[in-house]
N, CA, C and O of each residue as an XYZ file, in Angstrom:
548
protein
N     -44.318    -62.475    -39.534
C     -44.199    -61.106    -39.986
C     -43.265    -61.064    -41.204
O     -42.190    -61.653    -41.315
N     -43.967    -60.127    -42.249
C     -42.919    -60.288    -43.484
C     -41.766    -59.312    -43.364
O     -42.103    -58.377    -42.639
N     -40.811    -59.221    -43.711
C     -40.177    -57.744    -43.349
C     -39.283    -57.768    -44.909
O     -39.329    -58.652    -45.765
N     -38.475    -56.474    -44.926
C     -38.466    -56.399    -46.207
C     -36.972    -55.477    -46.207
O     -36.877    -54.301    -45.858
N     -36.124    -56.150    -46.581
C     -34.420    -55.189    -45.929
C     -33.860    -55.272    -46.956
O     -33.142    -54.276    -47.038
N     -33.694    -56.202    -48.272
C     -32.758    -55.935    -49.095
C     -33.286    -55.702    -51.004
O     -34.208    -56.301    -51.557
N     -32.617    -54.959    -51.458
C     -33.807    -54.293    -52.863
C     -34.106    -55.683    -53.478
O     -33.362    -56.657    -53.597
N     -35.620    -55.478    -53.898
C     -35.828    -56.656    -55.198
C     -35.383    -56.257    -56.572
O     -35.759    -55.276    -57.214
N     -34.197    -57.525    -57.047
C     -33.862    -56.675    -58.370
C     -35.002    -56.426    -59.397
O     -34.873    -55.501    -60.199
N     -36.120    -57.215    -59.411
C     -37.081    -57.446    -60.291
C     -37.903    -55.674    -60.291
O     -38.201    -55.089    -61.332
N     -38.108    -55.159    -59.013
C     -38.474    -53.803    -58.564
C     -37.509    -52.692    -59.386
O     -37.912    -51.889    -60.228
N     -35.793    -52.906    -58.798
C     -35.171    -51.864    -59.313
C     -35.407    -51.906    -61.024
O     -35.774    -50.877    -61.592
N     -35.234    -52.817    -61.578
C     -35.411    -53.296    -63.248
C     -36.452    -52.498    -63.642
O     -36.340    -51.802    -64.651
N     -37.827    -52.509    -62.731
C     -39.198    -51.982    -63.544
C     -39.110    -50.469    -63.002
O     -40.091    -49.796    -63.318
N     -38.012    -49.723    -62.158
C     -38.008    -48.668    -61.715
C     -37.460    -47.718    -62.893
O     -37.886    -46.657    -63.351
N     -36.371    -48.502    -63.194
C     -35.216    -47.753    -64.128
C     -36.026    -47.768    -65.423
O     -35.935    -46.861    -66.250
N     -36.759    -48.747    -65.560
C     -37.858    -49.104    -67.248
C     -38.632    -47.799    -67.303
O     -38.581    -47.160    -68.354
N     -39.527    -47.216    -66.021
C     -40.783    -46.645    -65.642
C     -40.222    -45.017    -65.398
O     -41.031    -44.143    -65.710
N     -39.017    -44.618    -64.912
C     -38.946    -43.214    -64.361
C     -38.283    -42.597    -65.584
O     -37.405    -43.116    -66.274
N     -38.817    -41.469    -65.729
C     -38.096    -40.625    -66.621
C     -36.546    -40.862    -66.441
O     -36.176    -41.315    -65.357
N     -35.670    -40.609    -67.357
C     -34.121    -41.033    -67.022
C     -33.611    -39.171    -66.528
O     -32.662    -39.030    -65.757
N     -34.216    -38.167    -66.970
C     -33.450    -37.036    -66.413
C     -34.559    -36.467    -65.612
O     -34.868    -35.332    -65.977
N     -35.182    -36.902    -64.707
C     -35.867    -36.222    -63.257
C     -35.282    -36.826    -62.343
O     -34.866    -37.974    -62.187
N     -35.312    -35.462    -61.472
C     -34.705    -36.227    -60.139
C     -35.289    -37.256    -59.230
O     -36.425    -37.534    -59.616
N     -34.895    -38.009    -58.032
C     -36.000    -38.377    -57.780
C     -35.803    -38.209    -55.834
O     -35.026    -37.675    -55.042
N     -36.621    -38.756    -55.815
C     -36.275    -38.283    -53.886
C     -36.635    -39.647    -53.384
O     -37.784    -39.968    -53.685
N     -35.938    -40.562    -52.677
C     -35.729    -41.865    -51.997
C     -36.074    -41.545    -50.621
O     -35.339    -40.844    -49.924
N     -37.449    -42.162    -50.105
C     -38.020    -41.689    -48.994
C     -37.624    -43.072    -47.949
O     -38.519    -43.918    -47.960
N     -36.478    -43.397    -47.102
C     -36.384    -44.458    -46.468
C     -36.992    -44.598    -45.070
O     -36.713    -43.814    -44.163
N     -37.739    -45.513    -44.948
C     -38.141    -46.059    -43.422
C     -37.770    -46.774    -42.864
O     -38.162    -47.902    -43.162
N     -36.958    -46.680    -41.899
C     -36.071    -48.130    -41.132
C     -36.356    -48.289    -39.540
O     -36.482    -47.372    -38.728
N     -36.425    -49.672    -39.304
C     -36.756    -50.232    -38.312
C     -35.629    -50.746    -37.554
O     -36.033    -51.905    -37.465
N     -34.554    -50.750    -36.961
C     -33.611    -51.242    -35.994
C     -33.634    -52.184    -35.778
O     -34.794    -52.387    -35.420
N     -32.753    -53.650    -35.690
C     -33.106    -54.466    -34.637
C     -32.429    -54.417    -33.253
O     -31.306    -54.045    -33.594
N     -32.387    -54.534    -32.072
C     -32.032    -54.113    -31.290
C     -30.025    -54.421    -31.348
O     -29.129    -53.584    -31.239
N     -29.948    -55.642    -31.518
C     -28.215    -55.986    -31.740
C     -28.077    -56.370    -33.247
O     -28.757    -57.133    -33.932
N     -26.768    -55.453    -33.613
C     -26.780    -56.112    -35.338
C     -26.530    -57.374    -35.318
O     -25.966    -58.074    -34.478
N     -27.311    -57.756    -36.981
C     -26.898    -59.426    -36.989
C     -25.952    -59.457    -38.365
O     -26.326    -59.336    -39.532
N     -25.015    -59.597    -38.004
C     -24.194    -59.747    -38.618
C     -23.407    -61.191    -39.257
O     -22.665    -61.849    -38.528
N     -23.607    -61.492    -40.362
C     -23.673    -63.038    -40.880
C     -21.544    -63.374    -40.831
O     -20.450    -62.849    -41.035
N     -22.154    -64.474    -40.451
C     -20.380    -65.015    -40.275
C     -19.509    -64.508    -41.365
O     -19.926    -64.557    -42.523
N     -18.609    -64.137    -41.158
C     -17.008    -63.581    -41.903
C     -17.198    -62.431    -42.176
O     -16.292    -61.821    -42.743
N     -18.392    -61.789    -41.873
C     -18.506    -60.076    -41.851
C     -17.816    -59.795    -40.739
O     -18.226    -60.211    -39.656
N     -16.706    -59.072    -40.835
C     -15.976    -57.912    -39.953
C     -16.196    -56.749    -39.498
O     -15.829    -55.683    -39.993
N     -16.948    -56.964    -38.312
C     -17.630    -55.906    -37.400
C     -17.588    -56.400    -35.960
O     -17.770    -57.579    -35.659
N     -17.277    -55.194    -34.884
C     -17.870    -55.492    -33.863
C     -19.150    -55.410    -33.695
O     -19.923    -54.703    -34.340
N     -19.441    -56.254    -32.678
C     -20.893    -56.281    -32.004
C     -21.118    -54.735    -31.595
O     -20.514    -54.040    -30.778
N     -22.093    -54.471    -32.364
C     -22.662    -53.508    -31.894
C     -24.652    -53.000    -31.868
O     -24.795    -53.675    -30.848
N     -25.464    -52.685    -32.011
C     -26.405    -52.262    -32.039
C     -26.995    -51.899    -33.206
O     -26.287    -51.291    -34.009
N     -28.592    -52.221    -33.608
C     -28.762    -52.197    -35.364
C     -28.141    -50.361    -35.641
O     -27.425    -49.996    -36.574
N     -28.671    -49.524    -34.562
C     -28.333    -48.545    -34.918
C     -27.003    -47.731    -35.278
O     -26.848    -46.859    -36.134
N     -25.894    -48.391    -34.178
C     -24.752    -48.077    -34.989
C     -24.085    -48.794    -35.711
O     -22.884    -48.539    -35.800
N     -24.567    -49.763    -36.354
C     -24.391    -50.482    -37.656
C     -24.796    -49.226    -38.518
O     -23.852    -48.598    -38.998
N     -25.854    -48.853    -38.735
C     -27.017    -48.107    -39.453
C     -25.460    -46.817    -39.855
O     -24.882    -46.439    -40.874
N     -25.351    -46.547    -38.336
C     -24.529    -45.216    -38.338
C     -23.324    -45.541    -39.737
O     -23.060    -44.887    -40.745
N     -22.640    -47.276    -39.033
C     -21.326    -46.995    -39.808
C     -21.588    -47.117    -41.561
O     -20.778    -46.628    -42.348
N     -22.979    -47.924    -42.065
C     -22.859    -47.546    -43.117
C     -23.532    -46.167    -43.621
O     -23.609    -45.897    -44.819
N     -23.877    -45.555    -42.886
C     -23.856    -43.871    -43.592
C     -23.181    -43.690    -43.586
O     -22.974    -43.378    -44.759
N     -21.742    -43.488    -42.733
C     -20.432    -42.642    -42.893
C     -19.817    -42.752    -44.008
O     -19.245    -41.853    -44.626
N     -19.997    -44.651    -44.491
C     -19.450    -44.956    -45.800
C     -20.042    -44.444    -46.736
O     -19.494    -44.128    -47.792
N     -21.544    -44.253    -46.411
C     -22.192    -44.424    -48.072
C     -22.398    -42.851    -48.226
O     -22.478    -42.456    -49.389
N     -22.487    -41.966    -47.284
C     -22.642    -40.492    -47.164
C     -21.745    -39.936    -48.481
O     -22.227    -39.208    -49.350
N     -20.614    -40.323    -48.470
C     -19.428    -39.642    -49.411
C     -20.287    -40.404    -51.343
O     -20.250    -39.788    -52.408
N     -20.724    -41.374    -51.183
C     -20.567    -42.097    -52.388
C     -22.452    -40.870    -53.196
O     -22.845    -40.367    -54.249
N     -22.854    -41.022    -51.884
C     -23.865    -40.128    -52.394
C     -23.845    -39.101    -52.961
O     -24.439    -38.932    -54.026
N     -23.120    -38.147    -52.335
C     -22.918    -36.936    -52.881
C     -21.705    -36.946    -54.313
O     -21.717    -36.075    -55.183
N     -20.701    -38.145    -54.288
C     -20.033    -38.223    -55.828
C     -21.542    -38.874    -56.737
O     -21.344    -38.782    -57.949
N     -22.658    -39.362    -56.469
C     -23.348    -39.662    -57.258
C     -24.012    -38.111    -57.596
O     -24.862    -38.241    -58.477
N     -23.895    -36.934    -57.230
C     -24.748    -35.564    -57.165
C     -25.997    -36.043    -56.253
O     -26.989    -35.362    -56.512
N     -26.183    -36.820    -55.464
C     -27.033    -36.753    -54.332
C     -27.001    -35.595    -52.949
O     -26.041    -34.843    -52.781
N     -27.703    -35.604    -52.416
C     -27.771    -35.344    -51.439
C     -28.964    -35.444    -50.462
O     -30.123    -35.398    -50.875
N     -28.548    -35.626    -48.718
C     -29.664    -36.039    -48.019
C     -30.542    -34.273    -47.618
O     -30.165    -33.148    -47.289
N     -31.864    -34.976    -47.908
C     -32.814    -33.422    -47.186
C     -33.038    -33.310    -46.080
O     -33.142    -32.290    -45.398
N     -33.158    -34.693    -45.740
C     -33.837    -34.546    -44.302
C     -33.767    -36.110    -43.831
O     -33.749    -37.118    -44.537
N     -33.737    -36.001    -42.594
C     -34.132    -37.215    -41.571
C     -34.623    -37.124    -39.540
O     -34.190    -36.429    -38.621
N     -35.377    -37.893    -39.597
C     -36.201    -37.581    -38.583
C     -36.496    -38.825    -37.479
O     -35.644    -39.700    -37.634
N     -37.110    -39.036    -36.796
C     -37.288    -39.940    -36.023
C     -38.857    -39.754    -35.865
O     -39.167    -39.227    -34.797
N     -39.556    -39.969    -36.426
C     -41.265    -40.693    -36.421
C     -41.656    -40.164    -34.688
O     -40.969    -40.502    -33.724
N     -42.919    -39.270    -34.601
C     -43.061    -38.811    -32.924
C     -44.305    -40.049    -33.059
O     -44.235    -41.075    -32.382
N     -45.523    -39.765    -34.103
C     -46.670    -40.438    -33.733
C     -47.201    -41.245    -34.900
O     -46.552    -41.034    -35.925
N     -48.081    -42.009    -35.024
C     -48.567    -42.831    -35.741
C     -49.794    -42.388    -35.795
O     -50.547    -42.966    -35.010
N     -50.509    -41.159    -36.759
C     -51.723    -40.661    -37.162
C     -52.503    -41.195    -37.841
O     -53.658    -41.016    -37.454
N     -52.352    -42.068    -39.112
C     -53.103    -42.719    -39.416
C     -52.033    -43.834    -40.095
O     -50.868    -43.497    -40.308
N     -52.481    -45.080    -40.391
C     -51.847    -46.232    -40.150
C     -51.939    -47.271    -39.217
O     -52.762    -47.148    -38.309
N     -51.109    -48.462    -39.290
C     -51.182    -49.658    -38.738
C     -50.489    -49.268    -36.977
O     -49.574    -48.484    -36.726
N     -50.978    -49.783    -36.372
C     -50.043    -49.265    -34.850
C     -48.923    -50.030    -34.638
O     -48.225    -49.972    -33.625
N     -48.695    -50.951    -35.857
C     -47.320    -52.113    -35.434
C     -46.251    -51.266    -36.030
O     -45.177    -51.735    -35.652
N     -46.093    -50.396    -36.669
C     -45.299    -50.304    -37.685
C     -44.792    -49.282    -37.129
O     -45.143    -48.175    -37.537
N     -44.040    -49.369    -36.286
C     -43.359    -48.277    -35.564
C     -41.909    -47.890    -36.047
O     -41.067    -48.550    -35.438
N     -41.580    -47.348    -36.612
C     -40.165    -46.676    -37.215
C     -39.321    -46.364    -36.504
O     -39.489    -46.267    -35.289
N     -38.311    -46.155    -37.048
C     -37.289    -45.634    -35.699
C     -36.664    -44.149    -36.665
O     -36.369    -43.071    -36.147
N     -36.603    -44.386    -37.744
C     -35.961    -43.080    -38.517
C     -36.259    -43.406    -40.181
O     -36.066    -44.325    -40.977
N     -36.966    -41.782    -40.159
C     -36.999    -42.164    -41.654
C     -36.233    -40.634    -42.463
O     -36.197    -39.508    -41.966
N     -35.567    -41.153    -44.105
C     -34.629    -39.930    -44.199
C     -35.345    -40.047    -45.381
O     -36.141    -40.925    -45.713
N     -34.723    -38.415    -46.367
C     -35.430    -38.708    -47.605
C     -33.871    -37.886    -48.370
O     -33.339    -36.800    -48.140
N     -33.597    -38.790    -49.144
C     -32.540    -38.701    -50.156
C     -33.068    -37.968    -51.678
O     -34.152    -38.202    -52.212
N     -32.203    -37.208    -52.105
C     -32.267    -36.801    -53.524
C     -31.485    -37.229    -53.908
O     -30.482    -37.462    -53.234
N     -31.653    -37.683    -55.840
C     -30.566    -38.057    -56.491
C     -30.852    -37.346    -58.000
O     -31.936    -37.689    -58.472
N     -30.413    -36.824    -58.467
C     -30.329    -36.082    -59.717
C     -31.118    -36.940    -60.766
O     -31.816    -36.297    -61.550
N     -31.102    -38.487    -60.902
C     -31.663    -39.130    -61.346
C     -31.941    -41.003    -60.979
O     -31.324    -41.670    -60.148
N     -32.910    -41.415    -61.786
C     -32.823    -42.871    -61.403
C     -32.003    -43.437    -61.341
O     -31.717    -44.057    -60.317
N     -31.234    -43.451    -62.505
C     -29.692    -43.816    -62.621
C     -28.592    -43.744    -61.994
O     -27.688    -44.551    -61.776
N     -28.849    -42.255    -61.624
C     -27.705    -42.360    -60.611
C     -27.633    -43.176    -59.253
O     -26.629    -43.738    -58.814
N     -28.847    -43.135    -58.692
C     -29.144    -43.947    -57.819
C     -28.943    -45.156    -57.782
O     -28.426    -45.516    -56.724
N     -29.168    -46.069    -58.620
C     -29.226    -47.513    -59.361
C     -27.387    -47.924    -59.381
O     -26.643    -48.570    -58.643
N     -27.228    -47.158    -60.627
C     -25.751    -47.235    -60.728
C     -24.692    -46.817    -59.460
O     -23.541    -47.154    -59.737
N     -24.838    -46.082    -57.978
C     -24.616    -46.180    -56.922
C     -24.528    -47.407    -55.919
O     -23.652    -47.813    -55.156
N     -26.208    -47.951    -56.348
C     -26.080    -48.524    -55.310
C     -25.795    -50.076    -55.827
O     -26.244    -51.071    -55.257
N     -24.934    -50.094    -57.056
C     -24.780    -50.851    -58.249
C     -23.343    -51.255    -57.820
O     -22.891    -52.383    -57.620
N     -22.841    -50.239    -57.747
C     -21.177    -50.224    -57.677
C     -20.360    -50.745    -56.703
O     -20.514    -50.247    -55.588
N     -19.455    -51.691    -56.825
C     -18.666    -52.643    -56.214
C     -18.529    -51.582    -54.609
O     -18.969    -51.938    -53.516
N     -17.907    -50.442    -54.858
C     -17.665    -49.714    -53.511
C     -19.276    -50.095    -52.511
O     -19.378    -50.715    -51.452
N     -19.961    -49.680    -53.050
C     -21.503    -49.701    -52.458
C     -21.350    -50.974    -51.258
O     -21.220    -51.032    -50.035
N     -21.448    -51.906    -52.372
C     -21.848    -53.245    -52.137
C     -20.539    -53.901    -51.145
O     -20.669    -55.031    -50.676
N     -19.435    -53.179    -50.912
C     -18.378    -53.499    -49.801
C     -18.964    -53.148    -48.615
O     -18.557    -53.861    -47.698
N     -19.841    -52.243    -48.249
C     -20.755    -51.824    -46.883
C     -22.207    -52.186    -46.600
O     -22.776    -52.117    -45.511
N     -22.735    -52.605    -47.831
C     -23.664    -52.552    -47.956
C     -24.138    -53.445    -46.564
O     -25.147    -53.167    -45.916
N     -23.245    -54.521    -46.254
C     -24.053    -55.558    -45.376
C     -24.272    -54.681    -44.036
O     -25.136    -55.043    -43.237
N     -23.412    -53.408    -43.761
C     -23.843    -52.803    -42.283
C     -25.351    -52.575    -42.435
O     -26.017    -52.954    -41.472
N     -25.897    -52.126    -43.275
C     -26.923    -52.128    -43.169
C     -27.992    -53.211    -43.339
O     -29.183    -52.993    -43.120
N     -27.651    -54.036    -43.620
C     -28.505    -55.256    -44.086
C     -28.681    -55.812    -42.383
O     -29.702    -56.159    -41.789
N     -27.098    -55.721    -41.856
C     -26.864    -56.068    -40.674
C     -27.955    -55.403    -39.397
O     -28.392    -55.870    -38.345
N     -28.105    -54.164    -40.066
C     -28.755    -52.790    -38.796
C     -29.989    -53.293    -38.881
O     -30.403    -53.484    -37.738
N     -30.942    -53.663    -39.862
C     -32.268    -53.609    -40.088
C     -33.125    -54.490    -39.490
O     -32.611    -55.585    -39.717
N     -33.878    -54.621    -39.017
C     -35.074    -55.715    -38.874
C     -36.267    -55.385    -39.844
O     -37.218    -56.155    -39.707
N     -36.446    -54.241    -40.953
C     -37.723    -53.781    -41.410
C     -37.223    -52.600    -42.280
O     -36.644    -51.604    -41.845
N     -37.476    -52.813    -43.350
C     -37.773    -50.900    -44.334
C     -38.588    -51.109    -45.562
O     -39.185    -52.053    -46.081
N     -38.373    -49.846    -45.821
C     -38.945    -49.100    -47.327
C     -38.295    -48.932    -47.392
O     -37.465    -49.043    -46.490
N     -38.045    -48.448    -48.680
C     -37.583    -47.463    -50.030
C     -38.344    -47.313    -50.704
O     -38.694    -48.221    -51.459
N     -38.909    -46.124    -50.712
C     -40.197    -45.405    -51.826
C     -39.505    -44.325    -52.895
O     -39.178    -43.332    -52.244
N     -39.197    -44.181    -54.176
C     -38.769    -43.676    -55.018
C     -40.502    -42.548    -55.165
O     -41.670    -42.938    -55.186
N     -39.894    -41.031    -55.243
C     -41.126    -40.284    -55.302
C     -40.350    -39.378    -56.630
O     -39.174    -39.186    -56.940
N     -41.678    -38.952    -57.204
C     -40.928    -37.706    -57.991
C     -41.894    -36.422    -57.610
O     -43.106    -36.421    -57.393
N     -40.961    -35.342    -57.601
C     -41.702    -34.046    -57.787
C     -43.118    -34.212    -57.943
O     -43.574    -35.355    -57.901
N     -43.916    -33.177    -58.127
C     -45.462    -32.935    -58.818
C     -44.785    -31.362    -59.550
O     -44.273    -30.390    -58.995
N     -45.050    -31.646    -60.955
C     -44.923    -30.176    -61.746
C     -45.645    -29.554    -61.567
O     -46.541    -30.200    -61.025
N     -45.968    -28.372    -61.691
C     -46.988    -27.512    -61.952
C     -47.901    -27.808    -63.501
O     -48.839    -27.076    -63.814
């Protein structure tokens, strides 16, 4: 099984090339849990569960979002699988705004970021990140 947890820089590069630089954009995440975090040697964490791994890096990254002018819209927990693969079962998916590509990029760019970043690397067994924009009229 392929799974897919940490950004390809080659992706973010052709993101920042491709999106308008002043539209916002909305970061649609899908994450999969693994049941106990795995947490790679000399990371400082207790044992805990992918999900409250998951938890402790939102608490961190919650604040860095909103100094980027982000903010979260929504997040949910997946009831059914309507059309799609039946393996691909989610556990929570959220959808982030960010004022722009950049800001996003340059967030998740920044030394602070990248001090937490592993809780989540730690929480995951599986995600997306789908960058969407608006539809104008």
């Amino acid at each position: 099984m392929i799974t897919f947890i940490e950004p390809n820089s080659h992706a973010m590069e052709e993101f920042l090339a491709q999106y308008p630089t002043d539209t916002p954009v909305v970061m649609l995440n899908l994450l999969k849990f693994n049941d106990k975090a795995t947490y790679q040697p000399g990371q400082e964490a207790e044992p805990c569960s992918g999900f409250e791994a998951f938890a402790r890096y939102a608490a961190a990254v919650t604040p860095m979002v909103a100094a980027a002018g982000g903010e979260q819209l929504w997040q949910g927990r997946p009831a059914a699988m309507l059309i799609g693969p039946d393996d691909k079962d989610w556990h929570l998916a959220i959808l982030v705004k960010y004022p722009s590509a950049r800001a996003f990029t340059d967030m998740v760019s920044c030394a602070e970021y990248q001090s937490v970043s592993f809780h989540r690397s730690a929480a995951l067994e599986d995600s997306r990140l789908i960058a969407h924009r608006e539809l104008l009229d």
